[in-house]
FITORDREN-317761 format. One record per atom (N, C-alpha, C): atom name; residue in one letter; z, x, y. Coordinates in Angstrom, 3 decimals. Example, Ala and Ser with C-alpha at 12.3 -4.5 7.8 and 13.67 -1.06 7.14 Angstrom:
! residues 2
   zafi   marmar         zz         xx         yy
      N        a      7.800     13.190     -5.690
     CA        a      7.800     12.300     -4.500
      C        a      7.800     13.200     -3.300
      N        s      7.080     12.850     -2.250
     CA        s      7.140     13.670     -1.060
      C        s      7.870     12.900      0.030
This chain:
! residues 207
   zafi   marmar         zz         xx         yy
      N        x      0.000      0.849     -1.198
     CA        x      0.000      0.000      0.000
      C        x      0.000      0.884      1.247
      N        x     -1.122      0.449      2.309
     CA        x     -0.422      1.564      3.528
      C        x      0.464      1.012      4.405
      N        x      0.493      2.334      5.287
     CA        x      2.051      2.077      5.841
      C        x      1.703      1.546      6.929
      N        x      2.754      0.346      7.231
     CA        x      2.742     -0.686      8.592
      C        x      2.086      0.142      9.897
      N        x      1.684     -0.432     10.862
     CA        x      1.341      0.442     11.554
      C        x      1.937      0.065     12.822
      N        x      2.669      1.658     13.222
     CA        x      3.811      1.340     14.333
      C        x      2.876      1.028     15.888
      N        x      3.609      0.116     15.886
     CA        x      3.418     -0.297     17.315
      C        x      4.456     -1.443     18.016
      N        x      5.169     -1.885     17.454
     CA        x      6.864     -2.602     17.877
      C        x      7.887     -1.715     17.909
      N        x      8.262     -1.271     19.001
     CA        x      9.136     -0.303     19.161
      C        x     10.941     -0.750     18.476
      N        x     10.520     -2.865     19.034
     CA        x     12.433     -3.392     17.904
      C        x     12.152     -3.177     16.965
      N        x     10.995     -2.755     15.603
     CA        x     10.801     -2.380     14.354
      C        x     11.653     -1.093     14.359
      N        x     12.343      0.024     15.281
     CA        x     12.726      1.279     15.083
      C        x     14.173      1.121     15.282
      N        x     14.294      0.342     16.611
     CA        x     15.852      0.131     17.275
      C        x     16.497     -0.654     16.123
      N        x     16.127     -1.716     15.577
     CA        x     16.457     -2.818     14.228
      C        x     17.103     -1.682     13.224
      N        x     16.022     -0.594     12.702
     CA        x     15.852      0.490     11.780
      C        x     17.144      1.722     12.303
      N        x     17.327      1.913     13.403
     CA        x     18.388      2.687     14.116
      C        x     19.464      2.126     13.562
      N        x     20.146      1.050     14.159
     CA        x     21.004      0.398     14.102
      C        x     21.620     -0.159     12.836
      N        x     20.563     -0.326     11.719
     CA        x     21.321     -0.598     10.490
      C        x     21.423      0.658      9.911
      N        x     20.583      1.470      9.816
     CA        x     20.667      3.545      9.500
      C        x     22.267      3.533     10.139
      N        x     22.824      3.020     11.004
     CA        x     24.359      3.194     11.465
      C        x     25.047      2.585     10.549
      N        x     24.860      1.265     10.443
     CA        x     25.830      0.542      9.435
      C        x     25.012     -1.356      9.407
      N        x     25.549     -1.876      8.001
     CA        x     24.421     -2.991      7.727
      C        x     25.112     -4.104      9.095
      N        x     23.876     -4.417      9.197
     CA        x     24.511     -5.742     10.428
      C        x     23.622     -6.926      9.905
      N        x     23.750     -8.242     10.205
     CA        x     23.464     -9.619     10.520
      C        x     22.361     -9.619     11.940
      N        x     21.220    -10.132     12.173
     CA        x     20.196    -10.151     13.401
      C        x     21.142    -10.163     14.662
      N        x     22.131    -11.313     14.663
     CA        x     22.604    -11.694     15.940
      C        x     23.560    -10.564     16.458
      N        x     24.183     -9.710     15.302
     CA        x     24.759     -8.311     15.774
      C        x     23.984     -7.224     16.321
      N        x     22.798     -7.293     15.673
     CA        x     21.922     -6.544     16.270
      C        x     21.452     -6.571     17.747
      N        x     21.225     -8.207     17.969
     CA        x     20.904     -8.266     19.647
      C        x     21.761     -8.160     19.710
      N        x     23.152     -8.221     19.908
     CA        x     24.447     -7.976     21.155
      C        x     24.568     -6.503     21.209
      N        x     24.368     -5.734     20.139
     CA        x     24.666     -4.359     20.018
      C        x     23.227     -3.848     21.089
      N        x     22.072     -4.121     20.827
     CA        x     21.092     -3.769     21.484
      C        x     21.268     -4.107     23.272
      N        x     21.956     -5.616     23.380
     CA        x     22.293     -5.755     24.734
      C        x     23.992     -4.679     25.449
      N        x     24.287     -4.596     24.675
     CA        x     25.359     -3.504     25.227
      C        x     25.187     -2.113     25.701
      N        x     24.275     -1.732     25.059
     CA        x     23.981     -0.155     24.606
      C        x     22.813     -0.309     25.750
      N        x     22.146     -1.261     26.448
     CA        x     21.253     -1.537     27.646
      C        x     19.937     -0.690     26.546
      N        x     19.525     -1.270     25.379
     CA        x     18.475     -0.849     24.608
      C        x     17.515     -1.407     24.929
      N        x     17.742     -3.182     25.397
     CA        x     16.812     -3.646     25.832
      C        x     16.127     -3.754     27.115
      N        x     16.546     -2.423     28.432
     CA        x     16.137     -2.129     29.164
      C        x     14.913     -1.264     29.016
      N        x     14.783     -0.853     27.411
     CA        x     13.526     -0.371     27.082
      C        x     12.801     -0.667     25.779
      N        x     13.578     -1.949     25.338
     CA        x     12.747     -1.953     24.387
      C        x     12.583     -3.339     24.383
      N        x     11.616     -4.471     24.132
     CA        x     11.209     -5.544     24.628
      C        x     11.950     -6.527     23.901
      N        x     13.157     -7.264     24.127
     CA        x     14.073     -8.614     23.165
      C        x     13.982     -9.216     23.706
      N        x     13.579    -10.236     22.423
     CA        x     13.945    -11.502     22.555
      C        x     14.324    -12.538     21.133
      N        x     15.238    -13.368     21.166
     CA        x     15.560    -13.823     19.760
      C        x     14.533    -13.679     18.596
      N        x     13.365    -14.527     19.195
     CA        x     12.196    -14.973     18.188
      C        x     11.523    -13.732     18.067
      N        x     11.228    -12.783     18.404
     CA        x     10.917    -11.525     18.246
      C        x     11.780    -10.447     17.236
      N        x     13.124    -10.750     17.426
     CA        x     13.786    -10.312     16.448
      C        x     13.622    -10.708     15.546
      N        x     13.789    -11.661     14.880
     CA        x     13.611    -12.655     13.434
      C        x     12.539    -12.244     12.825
      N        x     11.248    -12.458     13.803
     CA        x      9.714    -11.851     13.558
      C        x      9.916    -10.356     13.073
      N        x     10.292     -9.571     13.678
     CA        x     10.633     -8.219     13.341
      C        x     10.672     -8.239     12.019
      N        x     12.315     -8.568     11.604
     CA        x     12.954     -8.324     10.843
      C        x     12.195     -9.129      9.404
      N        x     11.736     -9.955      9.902
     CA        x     10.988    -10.786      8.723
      C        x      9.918     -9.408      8.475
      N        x      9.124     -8.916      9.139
     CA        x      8.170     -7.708      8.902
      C        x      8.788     -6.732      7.987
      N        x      9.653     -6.380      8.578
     CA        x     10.513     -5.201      8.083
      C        x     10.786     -5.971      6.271
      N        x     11.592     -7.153      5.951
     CA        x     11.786     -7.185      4.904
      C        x     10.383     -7.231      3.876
      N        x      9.516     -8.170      4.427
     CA        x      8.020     -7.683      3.589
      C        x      7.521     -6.823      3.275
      N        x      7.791     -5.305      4.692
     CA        x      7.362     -3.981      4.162
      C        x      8.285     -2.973      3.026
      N        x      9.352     -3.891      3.051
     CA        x     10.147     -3.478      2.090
      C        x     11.040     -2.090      2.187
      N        x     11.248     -1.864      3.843
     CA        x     11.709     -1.320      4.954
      C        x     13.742     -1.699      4.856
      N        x     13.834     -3.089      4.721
     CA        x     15.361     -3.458      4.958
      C        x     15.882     -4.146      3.725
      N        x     16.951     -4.251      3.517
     CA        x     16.879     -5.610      2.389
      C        x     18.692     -6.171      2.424
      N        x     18.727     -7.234      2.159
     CA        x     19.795     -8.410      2.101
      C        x     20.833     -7.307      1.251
      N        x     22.213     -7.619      2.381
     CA        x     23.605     -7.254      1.424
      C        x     24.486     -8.402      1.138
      N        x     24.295     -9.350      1.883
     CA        x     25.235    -10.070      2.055
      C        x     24.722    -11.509      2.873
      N        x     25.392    -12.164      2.347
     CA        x     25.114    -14.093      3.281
      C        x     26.587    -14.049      3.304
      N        x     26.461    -14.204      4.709
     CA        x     27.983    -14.771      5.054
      C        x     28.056    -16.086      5.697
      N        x     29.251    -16.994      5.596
     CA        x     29.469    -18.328      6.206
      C        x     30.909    -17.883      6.900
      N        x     30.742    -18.625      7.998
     CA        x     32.138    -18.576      9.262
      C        x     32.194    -20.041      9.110
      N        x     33.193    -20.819      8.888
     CA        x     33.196    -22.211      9.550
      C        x     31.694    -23.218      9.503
      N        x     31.519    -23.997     10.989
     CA        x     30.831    -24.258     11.203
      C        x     29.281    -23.347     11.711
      N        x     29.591    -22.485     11.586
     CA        x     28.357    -21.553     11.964
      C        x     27.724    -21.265     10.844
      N        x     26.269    -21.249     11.445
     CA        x     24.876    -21.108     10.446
      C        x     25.168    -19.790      9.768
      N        x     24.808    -19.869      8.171
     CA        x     24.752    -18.397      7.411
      C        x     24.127    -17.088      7.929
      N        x     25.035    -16.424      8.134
     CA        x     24.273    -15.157      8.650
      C        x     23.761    -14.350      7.550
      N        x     22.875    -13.329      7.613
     CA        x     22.409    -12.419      6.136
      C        x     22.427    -11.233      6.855
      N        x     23.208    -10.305      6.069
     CA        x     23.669     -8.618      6.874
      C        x     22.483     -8.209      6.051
      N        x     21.735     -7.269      7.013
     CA        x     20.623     -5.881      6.174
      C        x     21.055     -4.866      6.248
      N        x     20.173     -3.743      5.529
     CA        x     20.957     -2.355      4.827
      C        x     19.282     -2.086      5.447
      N        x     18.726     -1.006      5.834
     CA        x     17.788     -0.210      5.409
      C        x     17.582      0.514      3.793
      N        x     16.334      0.035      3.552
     CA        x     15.890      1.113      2.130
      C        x     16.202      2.468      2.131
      N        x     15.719      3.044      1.487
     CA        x     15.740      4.194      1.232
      C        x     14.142      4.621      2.423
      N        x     12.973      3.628      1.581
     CA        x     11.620      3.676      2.335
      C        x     11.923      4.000      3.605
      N        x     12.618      2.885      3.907
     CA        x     13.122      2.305      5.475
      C        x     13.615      3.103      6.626
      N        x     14.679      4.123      5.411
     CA        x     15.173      5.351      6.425
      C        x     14.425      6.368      6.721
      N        x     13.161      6.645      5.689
     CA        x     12.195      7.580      5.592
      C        x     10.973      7.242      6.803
      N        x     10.818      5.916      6.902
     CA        x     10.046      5.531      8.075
      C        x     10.527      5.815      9.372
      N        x     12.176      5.335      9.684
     CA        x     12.282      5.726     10.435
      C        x     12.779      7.011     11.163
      N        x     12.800      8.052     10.610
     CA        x     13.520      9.654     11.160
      C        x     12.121     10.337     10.990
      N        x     10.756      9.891     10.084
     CA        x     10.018     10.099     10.678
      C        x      9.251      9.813     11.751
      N        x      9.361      8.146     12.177
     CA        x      9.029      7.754     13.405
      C        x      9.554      8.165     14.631
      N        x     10.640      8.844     14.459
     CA        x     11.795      8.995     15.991
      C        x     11.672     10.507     16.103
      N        x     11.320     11.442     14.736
     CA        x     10.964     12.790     14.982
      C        x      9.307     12.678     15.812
      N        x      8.215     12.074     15.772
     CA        x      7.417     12.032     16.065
      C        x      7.152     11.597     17.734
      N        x      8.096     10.524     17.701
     CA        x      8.355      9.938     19.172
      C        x      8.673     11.354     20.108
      N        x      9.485     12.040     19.391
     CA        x     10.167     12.745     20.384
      C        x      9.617     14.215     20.414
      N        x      8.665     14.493     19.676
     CA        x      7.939     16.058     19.522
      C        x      6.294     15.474     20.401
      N        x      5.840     14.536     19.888
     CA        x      4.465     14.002     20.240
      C        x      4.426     13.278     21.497
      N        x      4.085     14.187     22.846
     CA        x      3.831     13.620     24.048
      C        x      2.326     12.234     23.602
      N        x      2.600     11.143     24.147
     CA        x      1.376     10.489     24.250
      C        x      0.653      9.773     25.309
      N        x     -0.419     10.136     25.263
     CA        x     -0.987     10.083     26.718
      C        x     -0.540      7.873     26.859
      N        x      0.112      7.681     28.115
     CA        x     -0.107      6.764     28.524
      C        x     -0.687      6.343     29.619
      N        x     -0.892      5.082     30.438
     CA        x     -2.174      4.384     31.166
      C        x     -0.937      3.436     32.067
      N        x     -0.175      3.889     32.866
     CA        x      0.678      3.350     33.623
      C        x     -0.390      2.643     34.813
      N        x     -0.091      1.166     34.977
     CA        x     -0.583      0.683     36.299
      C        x     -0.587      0.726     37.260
      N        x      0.365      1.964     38.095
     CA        x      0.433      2.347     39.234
      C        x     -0.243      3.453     39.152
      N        x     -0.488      4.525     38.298
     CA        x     -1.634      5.451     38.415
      C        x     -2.791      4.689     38.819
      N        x     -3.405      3.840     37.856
     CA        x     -4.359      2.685     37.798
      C        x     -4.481      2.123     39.587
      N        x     -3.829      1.642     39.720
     CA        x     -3.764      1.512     41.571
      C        x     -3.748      2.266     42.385
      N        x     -3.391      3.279     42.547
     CA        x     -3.628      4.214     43.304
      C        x     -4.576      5.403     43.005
      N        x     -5.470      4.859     42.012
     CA        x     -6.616      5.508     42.073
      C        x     -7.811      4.727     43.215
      N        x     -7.494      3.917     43.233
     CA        x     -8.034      2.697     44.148
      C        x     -7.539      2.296     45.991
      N        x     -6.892      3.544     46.266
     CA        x     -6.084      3.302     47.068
      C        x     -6.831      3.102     48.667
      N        x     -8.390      4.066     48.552
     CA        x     -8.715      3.869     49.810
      C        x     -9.762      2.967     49.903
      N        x     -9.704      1.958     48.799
     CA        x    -10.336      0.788     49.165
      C        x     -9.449     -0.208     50.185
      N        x     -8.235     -0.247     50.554
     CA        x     -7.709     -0.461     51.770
      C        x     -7.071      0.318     52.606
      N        x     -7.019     -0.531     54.120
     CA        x     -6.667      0.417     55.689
      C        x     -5.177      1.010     55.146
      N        x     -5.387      2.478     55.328
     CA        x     -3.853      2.928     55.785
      C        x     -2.810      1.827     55.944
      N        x     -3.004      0.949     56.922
     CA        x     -1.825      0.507     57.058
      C        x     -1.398     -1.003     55.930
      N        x     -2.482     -0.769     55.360
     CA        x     -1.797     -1.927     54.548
      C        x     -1.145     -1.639     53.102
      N        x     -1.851      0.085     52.836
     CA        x     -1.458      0.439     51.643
      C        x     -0.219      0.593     52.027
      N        x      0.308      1.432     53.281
     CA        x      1.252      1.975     53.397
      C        x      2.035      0.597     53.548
      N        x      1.659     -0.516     53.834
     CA        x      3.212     -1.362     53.885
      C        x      3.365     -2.070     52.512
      N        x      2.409     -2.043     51.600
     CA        x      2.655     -2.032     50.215
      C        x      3.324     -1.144     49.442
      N        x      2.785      0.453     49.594
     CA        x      3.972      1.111     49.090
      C        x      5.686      1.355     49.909
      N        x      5.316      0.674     51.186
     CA        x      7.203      0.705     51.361
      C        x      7.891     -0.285     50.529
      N        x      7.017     -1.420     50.239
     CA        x      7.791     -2.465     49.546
      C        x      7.851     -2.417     47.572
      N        x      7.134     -0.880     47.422
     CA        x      7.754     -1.034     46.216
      C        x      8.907      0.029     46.315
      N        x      8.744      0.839     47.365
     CA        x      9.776      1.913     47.761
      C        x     10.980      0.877     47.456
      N        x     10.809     -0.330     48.190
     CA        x     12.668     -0.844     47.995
      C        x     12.482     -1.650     46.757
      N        x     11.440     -1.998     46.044
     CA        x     11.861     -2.189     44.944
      C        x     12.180     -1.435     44.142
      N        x     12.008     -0.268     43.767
     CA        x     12.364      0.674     43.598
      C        x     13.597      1.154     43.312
      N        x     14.141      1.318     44.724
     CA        x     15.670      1.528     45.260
      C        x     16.676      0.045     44.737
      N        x     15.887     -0.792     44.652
     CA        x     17.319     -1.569     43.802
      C        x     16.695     -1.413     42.052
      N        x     15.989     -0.783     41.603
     CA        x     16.015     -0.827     40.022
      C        x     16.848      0.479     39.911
      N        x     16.718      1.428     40.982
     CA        x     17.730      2.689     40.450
      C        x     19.262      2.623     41.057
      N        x     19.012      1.491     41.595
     CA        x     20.929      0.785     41.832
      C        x     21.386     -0.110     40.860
      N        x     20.336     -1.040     39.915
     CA        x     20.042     -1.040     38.662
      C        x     20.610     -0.375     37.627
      N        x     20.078      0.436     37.344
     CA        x     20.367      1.141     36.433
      C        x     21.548      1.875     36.498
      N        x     21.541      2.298     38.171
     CA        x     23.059      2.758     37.666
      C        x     24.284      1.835     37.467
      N        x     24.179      0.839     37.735
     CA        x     25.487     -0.134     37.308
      C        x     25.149     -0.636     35.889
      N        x     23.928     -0.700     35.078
     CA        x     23.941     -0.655     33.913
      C        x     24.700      0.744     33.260
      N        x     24.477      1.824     33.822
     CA        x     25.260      3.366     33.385
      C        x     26.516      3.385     33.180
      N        x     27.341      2.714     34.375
     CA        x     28.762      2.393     34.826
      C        x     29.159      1.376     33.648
      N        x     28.579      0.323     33.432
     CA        x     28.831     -0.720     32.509
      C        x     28.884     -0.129     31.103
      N        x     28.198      1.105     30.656
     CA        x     28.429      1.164     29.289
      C        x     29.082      2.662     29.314
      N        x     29.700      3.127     30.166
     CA        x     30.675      3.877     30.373
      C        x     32.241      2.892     30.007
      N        x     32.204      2.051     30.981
     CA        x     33.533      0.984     30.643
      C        x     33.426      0.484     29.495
      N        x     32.543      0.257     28.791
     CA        x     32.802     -0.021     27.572
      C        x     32.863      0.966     26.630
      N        x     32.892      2.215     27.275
     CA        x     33.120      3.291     26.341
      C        x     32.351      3.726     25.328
      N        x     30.893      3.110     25.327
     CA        x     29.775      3.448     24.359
      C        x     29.255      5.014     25.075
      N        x     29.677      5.701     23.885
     CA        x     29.454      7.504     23.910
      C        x     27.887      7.341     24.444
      N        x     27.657      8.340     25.392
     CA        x     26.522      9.059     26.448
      C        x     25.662      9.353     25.639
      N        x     25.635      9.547     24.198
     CA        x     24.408      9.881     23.272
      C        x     23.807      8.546     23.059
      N        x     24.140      7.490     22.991
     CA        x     23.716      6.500     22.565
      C        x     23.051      5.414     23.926
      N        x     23.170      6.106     24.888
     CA        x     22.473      5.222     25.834
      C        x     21.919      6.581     26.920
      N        x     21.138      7.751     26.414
     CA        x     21.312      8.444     27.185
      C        x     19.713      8.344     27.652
      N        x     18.729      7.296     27.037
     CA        x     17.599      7.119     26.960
      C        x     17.551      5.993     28.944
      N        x     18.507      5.476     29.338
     CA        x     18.896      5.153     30.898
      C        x     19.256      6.528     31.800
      N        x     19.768      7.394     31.356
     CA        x     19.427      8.432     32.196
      C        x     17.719      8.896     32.430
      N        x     17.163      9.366     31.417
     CA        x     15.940      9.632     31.745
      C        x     14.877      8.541     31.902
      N        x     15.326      7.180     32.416
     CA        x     14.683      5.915     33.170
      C        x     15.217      6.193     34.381
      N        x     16.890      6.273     35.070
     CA        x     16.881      6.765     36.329
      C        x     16.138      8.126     37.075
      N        x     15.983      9.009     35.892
     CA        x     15.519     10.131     36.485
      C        x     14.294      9.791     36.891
      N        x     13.492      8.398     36.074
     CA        x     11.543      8.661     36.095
      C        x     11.580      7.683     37.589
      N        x     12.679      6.803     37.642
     CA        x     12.244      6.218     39.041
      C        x     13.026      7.295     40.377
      N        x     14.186      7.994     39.544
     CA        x     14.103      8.740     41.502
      C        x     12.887      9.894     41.778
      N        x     12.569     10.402     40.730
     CA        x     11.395     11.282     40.631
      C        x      9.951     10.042     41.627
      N        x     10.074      9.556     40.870
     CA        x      8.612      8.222     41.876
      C        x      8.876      7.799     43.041
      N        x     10.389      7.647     43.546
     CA        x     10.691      6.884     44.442
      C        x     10.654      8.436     45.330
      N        x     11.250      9.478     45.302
     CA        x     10.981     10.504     46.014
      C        x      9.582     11.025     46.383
      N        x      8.381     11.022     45.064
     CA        x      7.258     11.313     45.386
      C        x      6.511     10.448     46.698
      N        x      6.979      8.914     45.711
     CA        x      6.133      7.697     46.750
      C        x      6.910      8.175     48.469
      N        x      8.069      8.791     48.463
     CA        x      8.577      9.032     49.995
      C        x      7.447      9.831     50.583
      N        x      7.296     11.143     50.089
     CA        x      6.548     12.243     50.728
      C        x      4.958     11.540     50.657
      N        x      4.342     10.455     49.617
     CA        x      3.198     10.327     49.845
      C        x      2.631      9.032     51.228
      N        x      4.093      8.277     51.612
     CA        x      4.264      7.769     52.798
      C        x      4.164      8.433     54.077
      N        x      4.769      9.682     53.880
     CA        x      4.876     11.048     55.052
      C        x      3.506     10.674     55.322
      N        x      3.254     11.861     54.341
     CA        x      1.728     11.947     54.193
      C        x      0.603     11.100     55.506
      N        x      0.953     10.101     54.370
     CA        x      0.088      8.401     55.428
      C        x     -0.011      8.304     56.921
      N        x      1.521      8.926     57.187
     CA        x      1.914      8.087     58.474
      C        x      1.631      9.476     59.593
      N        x      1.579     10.857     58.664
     CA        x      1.621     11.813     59.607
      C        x      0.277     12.701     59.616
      N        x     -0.874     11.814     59.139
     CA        x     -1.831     12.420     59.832
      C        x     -2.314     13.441     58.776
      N        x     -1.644     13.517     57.178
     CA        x     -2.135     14.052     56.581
      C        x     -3.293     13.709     55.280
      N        x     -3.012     12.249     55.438
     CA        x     -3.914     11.719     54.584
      C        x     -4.841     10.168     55.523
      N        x     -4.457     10.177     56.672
     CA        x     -4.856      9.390     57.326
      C        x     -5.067      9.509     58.532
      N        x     -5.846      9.449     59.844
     CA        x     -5.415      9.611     61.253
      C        x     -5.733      8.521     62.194
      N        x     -5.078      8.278     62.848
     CA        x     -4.910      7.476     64.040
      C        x     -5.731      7.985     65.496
      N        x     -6.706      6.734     65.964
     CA        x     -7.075      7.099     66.965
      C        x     -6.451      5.498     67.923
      N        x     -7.116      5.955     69.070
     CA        x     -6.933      4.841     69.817
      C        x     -6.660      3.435     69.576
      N        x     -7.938      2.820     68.629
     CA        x     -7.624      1.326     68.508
      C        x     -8.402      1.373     66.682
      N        x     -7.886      3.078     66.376
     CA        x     -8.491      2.572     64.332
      C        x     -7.542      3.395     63.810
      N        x     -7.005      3.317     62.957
     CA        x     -6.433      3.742     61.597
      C        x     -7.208      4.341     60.183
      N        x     -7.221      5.772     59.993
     CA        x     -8.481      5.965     59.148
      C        x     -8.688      6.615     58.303
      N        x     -8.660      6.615     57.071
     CA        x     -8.444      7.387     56.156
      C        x     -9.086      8.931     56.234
      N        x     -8.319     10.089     56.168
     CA        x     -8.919     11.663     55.943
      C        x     -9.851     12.059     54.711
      N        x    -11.387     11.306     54.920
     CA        x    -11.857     11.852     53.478
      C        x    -12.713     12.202     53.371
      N        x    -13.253     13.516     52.824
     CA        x    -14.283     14.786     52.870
      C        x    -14.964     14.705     51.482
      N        x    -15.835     14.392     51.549
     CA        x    -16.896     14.296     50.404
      C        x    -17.523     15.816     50.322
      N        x    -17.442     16.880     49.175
     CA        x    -17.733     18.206     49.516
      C        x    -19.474     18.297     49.344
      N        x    -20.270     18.906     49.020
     CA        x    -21.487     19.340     48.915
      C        x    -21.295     19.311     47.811
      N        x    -22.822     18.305     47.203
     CA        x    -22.948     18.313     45.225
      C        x    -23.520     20.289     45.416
      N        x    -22.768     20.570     44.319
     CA        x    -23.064     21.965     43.700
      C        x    -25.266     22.127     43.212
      N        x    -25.826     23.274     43.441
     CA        x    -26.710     23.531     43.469
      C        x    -27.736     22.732     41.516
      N        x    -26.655     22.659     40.931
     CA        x    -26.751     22.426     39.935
      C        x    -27.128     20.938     39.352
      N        x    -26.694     20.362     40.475
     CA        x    -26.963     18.440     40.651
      C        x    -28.098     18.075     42.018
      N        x    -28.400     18.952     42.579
     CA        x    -29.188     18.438     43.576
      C        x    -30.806     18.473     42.679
């Protein structure tokens, strides 16, 4: 049979988390919402279930236990396989040795940038500037929050290097505002606003 083909990143976090110890789905989302996992990895109930239903077909997880509480619906705790653990420490060694090229939509836009006036890009990028500035005020009270709960810095340390990728952007997008406003990528005359752009001479080789 071949092997599933990764592309659900809760197929790994699911796979993490029972590799710790067997849990029930609904332990899984609260543990995933504590640990702020799902600040990077995409939950939602019906997505979990879906998951996990995958995972038991690939023959990835499997049933330890049905438990009953009271009036509450039977829960069923999973274990990872043996397969299961092998999928995943090779998936998370790979994640983390194998840069992969991605296609972010703000590259994507600002390749496009002098199809509008200076001044309108520039009051578009101030307003993601402050959006910006509250996702990395964001994040840090998500940081603070799983400090108080005392969940060890290894296990959520994947929010540090999300604060680092937005103050890194939010600092660049500063200096590429400079830029705009001071005449280095744009200049101001009397009554126009105008982008600085030098088309060089095609090389002897294309004419």
């Amino acid at each position: 049979m071949p092997k599933p083909k990764r592309s659900n990143l809760l197929a790994l976090a699911i796979l993490s988390l029972l590799n710790e110890r067997p849990m029930h789905p609904y332990e899984i989302g609260v543990t995933m919402r504590q640990r702020g996992l799902s600040d990077s990895i995409k939950l939602n109930t019906g997505s979990l279930y879906a998951v996990i239903d995958a995972l038991l077909k690939n023959k990835q997880i499997q049933p330890v236990e049905t438990l009953r509480e009271g009036k509450h619906p039977e829960r069923t705790i999973y274990e990872p396989t043996e397969e299961g653990r092998s999928e995943f420490f090779d998936w998370l060694r790979t994640l983390l040795r194998i840069p992969v090229k991605e296609y972010p939509q703000f590259a994507a836009g600002l390749s496009f940038l002098a199809h509008l006036t200076p001044a309108e890009a520039l009051d578009l990028l101030k307003e993601r500037s402050g959006t910006l500035a509250i996702q990395i005020q964001d994040v840090r009270h998500s940081m603070e929050m799983t400090r108080a709960l005392g969940i060890d810095r290894l296990f959520v340390i994947e929010q540090e290097y999300s604060l680092a990728l937005l103050e890194s952007e939010c600092n660049w997008l500063q200096q590429l505002m400079n830029d705009i406003e001071n005449g280095v990528l744009a200049e101001r005359t009397e009554d126009q606003w105008n982008w600085i752009v030098y088309f060089g001479q095609p090389s002897q080789d294309h004419v």
